[in-house]
C-alpha positions as CSV (number, residue, x, y, z in Angstrom):
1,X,-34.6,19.4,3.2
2,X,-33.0,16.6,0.5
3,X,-31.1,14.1,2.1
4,X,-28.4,15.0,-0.6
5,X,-28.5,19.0,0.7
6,X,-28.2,18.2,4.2
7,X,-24.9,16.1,3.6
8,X,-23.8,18.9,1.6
9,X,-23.8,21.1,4.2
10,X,-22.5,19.1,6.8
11,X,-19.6,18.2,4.7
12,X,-19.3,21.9,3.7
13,X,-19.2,22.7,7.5
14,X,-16.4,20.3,8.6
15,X,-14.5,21.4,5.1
16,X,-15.0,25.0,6.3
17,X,-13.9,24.4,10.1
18,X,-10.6,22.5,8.7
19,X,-9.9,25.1,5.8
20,X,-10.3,27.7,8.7
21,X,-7.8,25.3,11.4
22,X,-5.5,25.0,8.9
23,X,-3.6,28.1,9.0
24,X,-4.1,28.2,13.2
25,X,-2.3,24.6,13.2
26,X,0.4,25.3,10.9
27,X,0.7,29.0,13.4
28,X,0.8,26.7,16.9
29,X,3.0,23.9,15.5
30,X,5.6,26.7,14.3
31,X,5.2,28.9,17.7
32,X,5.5,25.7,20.2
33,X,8.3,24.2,18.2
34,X,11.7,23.6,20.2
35,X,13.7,26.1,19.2
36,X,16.8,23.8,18.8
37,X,15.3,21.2,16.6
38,X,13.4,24.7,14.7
39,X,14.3,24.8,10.9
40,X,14.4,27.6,8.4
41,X,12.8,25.1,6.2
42,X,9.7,24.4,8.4
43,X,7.9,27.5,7.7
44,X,7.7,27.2,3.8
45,X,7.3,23.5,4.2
46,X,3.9,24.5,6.4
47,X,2.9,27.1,4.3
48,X,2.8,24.8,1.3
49,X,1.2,22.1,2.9
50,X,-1.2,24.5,4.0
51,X,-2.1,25.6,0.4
52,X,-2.3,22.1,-0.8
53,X,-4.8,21.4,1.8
54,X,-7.0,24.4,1.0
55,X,-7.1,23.6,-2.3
56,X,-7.9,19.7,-1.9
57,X,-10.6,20.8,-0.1
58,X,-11.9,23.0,-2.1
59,X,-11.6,20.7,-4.7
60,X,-13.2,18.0,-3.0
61,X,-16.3,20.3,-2.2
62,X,-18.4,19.8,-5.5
63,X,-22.5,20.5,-6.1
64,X,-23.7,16.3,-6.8
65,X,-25.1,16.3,-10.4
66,X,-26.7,12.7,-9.8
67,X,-23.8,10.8,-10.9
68,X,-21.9,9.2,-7.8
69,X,-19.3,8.1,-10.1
70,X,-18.9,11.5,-11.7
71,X,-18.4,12.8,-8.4
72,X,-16.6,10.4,-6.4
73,X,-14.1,11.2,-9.4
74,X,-14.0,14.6,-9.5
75,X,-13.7,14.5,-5.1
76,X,-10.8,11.7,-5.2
77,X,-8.7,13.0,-7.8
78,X,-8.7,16.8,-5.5
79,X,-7.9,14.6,-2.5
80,X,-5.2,12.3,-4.5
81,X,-3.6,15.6,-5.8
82,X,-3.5,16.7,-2.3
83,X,-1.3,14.0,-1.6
84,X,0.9,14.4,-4.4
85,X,1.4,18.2,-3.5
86,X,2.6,17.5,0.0
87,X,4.9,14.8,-0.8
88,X,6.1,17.4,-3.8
89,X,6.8,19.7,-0.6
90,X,8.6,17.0,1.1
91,X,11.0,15.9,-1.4
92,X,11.8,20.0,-1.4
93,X,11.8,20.5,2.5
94,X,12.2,17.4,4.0
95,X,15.5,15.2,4.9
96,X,14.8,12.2,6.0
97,X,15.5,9.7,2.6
98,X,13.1,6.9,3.3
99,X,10.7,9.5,3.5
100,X,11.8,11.1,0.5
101,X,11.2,7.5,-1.2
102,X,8.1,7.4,0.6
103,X,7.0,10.8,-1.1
104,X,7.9,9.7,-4.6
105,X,5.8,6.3,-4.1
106,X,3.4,8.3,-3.3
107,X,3.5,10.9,-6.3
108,X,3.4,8.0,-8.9
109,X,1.1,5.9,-7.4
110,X,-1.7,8.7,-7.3
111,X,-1.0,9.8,-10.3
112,X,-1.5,6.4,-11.5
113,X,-5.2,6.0,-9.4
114,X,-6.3,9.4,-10.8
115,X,-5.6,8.3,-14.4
116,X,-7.2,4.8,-13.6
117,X,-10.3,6.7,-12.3
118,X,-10.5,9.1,-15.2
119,X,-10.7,6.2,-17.8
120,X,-13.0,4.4,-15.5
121,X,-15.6,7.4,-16.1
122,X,-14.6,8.2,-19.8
123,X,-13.1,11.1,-18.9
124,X,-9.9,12.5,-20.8
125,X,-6.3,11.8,-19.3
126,X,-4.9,14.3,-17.1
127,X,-1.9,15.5,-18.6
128,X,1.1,13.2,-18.3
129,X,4.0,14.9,-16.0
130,X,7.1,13.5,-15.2
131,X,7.2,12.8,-11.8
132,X,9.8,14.0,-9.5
133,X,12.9,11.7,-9.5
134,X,14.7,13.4,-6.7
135,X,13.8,17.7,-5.5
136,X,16.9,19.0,-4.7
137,X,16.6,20.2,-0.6
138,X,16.6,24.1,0.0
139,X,20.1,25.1,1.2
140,X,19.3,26.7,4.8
141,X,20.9,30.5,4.5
């Protein structure tokens, strides 16, 4: 078996076992949690960090086509977007403001490191967004 294919899989394999843990951790953290410090906002926080980490791993799970920079590209930029979507569900959900700075930090500077890698490889721009300047919090009902 190719070096290459046996790396594949064994990436493919851990990928598979944290897509698969994912919903099971976001389940136990939600069950165990102390029922006084419990918020309304923690389930649809965990929910959309769930979905960002299935699909940064899915994104990050590419077939090599023989160009490690190609690929590193295409596997950072899912992982950096990753990132951007959970701080985008933390400046919605969360209340803490030096982690809401935090989040926007980290919004721009990936943005900025996907665009950097993009032009390192020739490849077009991804399309510029305006980053968040401040999510308004969900109102708990």
């Amino acid at each position: 078996m190719p070096i290459f294919l046996a790396h594949k899989i064994r990436i493919s394999f851990s990928i598979l076992t944290l897509i698969a843990a994912s919903p099971a951790i976001a389940h136990e953290a939600t069950e165990h949690a102390d029922p006084s410090n419990h918020s309304s906002l923690e389930t649809p926080f965990l929910s959309e960090n769930s979905i960002a980490m299935e699909k940064m791993m899915n994104g990050v799970e590419v077939e090599p086509t023989g160009d490690v920079d190609h690929d590193f590209v295409i596997m950072m930029s899912a992982h950096h977007q990753g990132a951007i979507d959970m701080a985008v569900a933390l400046l919605k959900y969360g209340n803490n403001e030096q982690l809401k700075r935090l989040a926007q930090e980290i919004i721009v500077e990936q943005q900025q490191e996907i665009a950097a890698m993009q032009l390192a490889i020739g490849a077009p721009l991804p399309a510029s967004v305006a980053s968040p300047n401040q999510i308004p919090a969900v109102t708990q009902p």
